[in-house]
Each structure stands twice: as structure tokens, then as C-alpha cells.
N, C-alpha and C positions, 0 to 999 in steps of 0.2 A: 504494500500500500504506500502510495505515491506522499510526500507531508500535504499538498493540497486536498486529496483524497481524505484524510484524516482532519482537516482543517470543515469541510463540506461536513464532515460526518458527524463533531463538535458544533458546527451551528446552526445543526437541524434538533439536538438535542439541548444547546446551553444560549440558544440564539445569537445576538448581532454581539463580537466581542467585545465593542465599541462600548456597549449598551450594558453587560455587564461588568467590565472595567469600571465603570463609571459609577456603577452599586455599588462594587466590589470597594471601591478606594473611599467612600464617602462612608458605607461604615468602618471600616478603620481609621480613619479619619478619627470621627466620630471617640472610637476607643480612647484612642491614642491623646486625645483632649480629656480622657475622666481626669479626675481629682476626687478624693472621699471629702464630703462638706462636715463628716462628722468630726471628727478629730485630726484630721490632716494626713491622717494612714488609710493607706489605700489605691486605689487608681495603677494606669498602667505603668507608671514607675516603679511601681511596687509587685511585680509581676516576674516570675521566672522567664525565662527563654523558653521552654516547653510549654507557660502557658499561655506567654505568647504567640507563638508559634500555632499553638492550638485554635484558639481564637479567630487569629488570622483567617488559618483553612476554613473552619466554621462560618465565617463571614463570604469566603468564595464560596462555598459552598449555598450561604443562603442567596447569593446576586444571583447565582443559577438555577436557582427554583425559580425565582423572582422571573428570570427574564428568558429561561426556556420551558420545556418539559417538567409542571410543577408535580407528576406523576411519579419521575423518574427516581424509583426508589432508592436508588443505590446512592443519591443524593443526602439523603436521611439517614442513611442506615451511615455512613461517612462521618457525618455530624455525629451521633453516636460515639464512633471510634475513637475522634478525636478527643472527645470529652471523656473517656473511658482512658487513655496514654496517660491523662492527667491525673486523673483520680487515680489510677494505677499505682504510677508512681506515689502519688503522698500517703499511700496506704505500703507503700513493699519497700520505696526504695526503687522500683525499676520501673520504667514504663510497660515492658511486657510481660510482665510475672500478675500473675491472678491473685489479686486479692485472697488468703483463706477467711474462714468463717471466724475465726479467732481475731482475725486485723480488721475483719470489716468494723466497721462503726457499730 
């Protein structure tokens, strides 16, 4: 498969990339501007790299609901994931190790 081939086949499912870009960067935007109004602790400075990172994905991932195929499960199920590396890790120690029942909350 030819990269325009895959490019065609991306925005029949995630639409104009123009159009999700443009979702995509205004909620991280958005993030990247919190502050906590309660006590000054908080916000995205106050964030690891992992859940940054997390985040981010999570936000591409919602401009593409947004602006192609809001069906498209594997979109959701993504979001998911992301937010699961997170929680992973502050429960083990690792992004990929499973929670046991002991460490869960």
C-alpha cells in the first residue's frame, strides 16, 4: 500500500486532517493552559511525561470521533488504553504490569 493509498484510507475514516488538527491542537491547547484555582497545585505542570503523553493521545483520539467515523470503535477502546498505561503504572510501578487485587484501590 502506496503512503497516499493509506492517507485516502485515514480520511474516509478520521476525515479532513486539516479539520482534525485543528480539534486536535485547541484541546491541548486548552490543557496545556490549566492551573488548579484551589491551592496552586495542580495543572499541566504538575503532570508526568506518561500522563502527558496520555492525554495528548486521548485528545487525538477525541478530534477523530469528532471529525470522522464517530462509530469507529477502536477509537474508544484507545482512549481506554491510554488511560489504563496511566493508572497502571501509579498502581505497579510499570505501565504494562496488571494491577493485582491487592494494589488495586
Amino acid at each position: 500500500m502506496s503512503a497516499q493509498d493509506t492517507l485516502k484510507a485515514r480520511q474516509s475514516r478520521y476525515g479532513e486532517f486539516t479539520d482534525n488538527s485543528r480539534i486536535a491542537q485547541s484541546l491541548k491547547d486548552t490543557m496545556r493552559l490549566s492551573t488548579s484555582e484551589n491551592d496552586g497545585d495542580g495543572g499541566w505542570h504538575t503532570l508526568s511525561p506518561d500522563q502527558k503523553e496520555a492525554l495528548d493521545m486521548i485528545q487525538t483520539k477525541i478530534s477523530r470521533i469528532l471529525t470522522g467515523v464517530s462509530d469507529y470503535s477502536d477509537n474508544w477502546h484507545d482512549i481506554q488504553g491510554f488511560a489504563k498505561l496511566v493508572e497502571n503504572r501509579l498502581l505497579t510501578g510499570s505501565s504494562y504490569k496488571e494491577p493485582t487485587k491487592k494494589a488495586a484501590r
